[in-house]
Every structure is written in C-alpha cells, then in structure tokens.
N, C-alpha and C positions, 0 to 999 in steps of 0.2 A: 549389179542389175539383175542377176539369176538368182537373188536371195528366197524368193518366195517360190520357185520351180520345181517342181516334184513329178518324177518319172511315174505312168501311165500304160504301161507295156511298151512300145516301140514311140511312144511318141512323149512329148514333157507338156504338162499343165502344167498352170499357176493358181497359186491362191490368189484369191480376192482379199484383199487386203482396206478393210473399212475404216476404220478408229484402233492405234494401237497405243499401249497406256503410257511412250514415252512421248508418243504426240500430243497427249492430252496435259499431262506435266505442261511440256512448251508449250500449249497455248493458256493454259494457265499462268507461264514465266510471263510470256507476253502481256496479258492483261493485267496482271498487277504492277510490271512494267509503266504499263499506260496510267496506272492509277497509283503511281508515285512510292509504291508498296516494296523498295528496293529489298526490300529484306527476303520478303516474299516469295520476291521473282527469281532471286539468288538461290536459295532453297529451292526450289521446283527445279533451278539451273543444274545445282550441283547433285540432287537426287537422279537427275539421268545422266551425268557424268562419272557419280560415282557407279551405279549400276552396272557401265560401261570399264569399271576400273581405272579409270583417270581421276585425279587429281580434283580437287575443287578449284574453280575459277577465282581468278584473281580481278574482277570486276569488283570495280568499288564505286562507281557512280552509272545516272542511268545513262552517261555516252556509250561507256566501257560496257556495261551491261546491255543494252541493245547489240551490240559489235558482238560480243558472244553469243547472243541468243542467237542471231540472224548465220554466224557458223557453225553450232549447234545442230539449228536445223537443216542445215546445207549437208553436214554429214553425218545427221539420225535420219533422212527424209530422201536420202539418194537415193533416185530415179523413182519416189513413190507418188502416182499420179496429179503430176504435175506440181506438186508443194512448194518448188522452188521460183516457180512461175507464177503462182498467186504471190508467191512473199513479198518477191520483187515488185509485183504491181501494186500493193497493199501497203506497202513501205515509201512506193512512191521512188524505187531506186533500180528499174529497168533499164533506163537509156544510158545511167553510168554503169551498170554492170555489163548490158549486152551489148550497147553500143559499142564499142571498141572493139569485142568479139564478134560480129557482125559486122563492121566495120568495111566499105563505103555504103553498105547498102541499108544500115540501119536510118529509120527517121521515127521520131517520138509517137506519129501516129500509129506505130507499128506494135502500142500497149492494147490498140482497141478493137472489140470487136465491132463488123458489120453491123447494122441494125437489117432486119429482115424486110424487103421491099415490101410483104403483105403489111408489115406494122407501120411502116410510114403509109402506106394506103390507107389505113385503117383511121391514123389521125395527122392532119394534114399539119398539124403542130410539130412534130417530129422532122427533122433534117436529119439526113447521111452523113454519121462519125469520117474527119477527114482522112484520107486516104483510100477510101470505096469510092 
C-alpha cells in the first residue's frame, strides 16, 4: 500500500496516481470479455502478466477467464483508490465477497450510496436508497 510514497524531507508524499497502462490493458481484457472477443481479452490478460513475469494464464473460456481477470486486478489494483470496490459492485459480486468478511453486520443495502436529501427535494419522484 506504500508503493506510490516518496520521501519529502521529514515527511512522505504520494503520487497521485490516475490511468496506469496495466489498468488500461484490464479494462480493455474486461471489454472484450463482455464482447465475446476471448482471444482478445486473453492477450491483454497475459500481456500484464507477462510484464509482471508470470506465466500466461491458463483460462480457456469466458468463466475461467473472468475468474482471472477479476484476480488480476485484485493484485495489479491493490489498495489503488478504490478499484476493488467498484469491481465488486460492477460485477454485481459484493455481498458474496464482503458479506462473510463483514459478516453479522453486512446487508446487500450496504452496495449503495445515500441519495442527497437536496436531490430528493428537488424531485419528488426520487425515494431514499434502502438502508438511509
């Protein structure tokens, strides 16, 4: 989690870290993923693995191949703001991954955010996401 830290005379900054080009690969893996392009997504897979020096993946369909991507970027994306937080929500697999680690106190409402009381004011169409 100190990867990006850089000493400052007595005290440590960090970089700001935006777009870097093995996240751009993964979400490239990921969309061609989605659009059936297994070959594709496997090449973009193994081009940040081999980068890394590891091995090309042994995914050969798109279960196995999602299942990699999604550990992929668990550990090219560790602790980078918030990546693993959107994935899970985006994937639609929160409540089996944090549920049990969070575990009595997780509930599925616990993927959403507030809606801002000015926005429900504002249209009275809008109702409060449950768990607010």
């Amino acid at each position: 989690p100190v990867k990006y830290k850089v000493a400052l005379g007595n005290s440590l900054g960090e970089y700001q870290m935006v777009f870097r080009i093995a996240e751009q690969y993964l979400i490239r893996a990921e969309a061609r993923l989605q659009l059936n392009n297994l070959t594709g997504a496997l090449d973009d897979l193994n081009t940040i693995r081999n980068r890394a020096g590891l091995p090309n993946s042994n995914a050969t369909d798109a279960g196995s191949l999602r299942i990699a991507l999604e550990k992929e970027r668990r550990a090219e994306l560790f602790t980078e703001w918030g990546c693993r937080w959107f994935d899970l929500k985006r994937w639609g697999r929160s409540t089996a991954v944090l549920g049990p680690a969070k575990a009595p106190n997780w509930q599925d409402t616990d993927t959403l955010y507030p809606i801002p009381r000015i926005e429900i004011s504002n249209n009275p169409n809008l109702t409060q996401n449950p768990g607010y």
